[in-house]
LORO-478592 format. One record per atom (N, C-alpha, C): residue in one letter; x negated, z, y. Coordinates in steps of 0.05 Angstrom, whole numbers, plus 5000, padded with zeros to 4 digits. Layout:
! residues N
AXZY ...
***
This chain:
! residues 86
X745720667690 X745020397681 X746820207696 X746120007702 X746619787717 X746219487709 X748819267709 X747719047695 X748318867721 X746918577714 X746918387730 X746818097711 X748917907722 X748517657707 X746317457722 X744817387710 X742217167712 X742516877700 X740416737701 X741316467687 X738416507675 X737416267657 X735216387634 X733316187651 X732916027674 X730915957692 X730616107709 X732016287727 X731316377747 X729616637742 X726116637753 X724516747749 X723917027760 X727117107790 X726617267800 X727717487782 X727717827790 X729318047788 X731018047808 X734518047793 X736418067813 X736218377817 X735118537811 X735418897820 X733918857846 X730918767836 X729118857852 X727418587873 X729018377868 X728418047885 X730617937890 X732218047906 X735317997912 X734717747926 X733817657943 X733517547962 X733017327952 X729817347932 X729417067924 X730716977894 X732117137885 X733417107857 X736916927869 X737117007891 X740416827904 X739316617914 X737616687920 X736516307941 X736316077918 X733216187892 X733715997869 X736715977858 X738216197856 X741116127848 X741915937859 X742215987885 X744815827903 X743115477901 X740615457910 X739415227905 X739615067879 X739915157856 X740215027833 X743514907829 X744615127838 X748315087842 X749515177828 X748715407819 X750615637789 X752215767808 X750715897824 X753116117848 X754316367834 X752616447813 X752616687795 X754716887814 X754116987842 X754317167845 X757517167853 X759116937854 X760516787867 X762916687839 X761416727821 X762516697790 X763716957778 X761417117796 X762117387780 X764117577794 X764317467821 X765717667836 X769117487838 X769417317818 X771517227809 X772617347782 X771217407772 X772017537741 X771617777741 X769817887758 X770118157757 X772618357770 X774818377763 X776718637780 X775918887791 X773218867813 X773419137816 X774619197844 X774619427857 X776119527879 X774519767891 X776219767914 X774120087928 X775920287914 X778520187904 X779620497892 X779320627871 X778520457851 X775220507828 X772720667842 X773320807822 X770220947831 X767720777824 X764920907842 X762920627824 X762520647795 X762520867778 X763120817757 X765020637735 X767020597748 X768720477739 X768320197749 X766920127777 X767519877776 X765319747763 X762319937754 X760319867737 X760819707712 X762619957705 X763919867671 X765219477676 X766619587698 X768219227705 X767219017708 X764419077727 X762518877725 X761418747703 X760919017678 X759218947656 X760818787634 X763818837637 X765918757623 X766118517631 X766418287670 X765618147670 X763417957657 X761718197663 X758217947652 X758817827622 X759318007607 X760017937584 X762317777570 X764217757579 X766317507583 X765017187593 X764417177609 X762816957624 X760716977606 X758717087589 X757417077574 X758116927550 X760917007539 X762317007519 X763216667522 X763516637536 X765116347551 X763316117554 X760716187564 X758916047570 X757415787546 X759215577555 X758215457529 X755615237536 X755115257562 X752715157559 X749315357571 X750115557557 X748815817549 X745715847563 X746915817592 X745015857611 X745416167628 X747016317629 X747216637639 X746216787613 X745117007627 X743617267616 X744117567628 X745317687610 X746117987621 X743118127623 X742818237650 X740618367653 X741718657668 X739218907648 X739619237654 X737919267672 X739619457684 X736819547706 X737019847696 X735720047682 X735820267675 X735020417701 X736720667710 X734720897728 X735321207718 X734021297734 X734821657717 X736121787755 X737921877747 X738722067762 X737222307770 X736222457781 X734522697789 X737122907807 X737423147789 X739123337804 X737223577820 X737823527839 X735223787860 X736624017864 X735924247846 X738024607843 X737124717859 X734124587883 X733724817910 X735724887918 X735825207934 X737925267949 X736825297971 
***
């Protein structure tokens, strides 16, 4: 599982409309991605697990903070598939 902070106008998917979900960002002037990679502590010496958790721990702070309650924590659910061919 995977989260992403949004604002409650922008109509794109930040998982799966990266492209046009930062353009409406950046054009409106939130800079979400730019917000988040301020509050978020993560590192390459974190594994991606760990820096998942950091991210999500960001979103939710800035969530928490947000008093003119325009961000939205968004999941992107996937399933892992383990392949035991030898």
């Amino acid at each position: 599982m995977r989260f992403a902070l949004t604002t409650f106008d922008n109509p794109y998917d930040p998982f799966e409309q990266f492209t046009q979900w930062f353009m409406f960002d950046e054009e409106k002037g939130y800079h979400t991605t730019a917000y988040l990679g301020r509050i978020a502590r993560t590192s390459d010496q974190l594994s991606d697990e760990e820096n998942n958790k950091e991210v999500e721990r960001a979103i939710d702070e800035i969530i928490r903070y947000d008093f003119q309650n325009i961000y939205r924590k968004v999941t992107f659910w996937f399933v892992v598939v383990k392949d035991d061919r030898k």
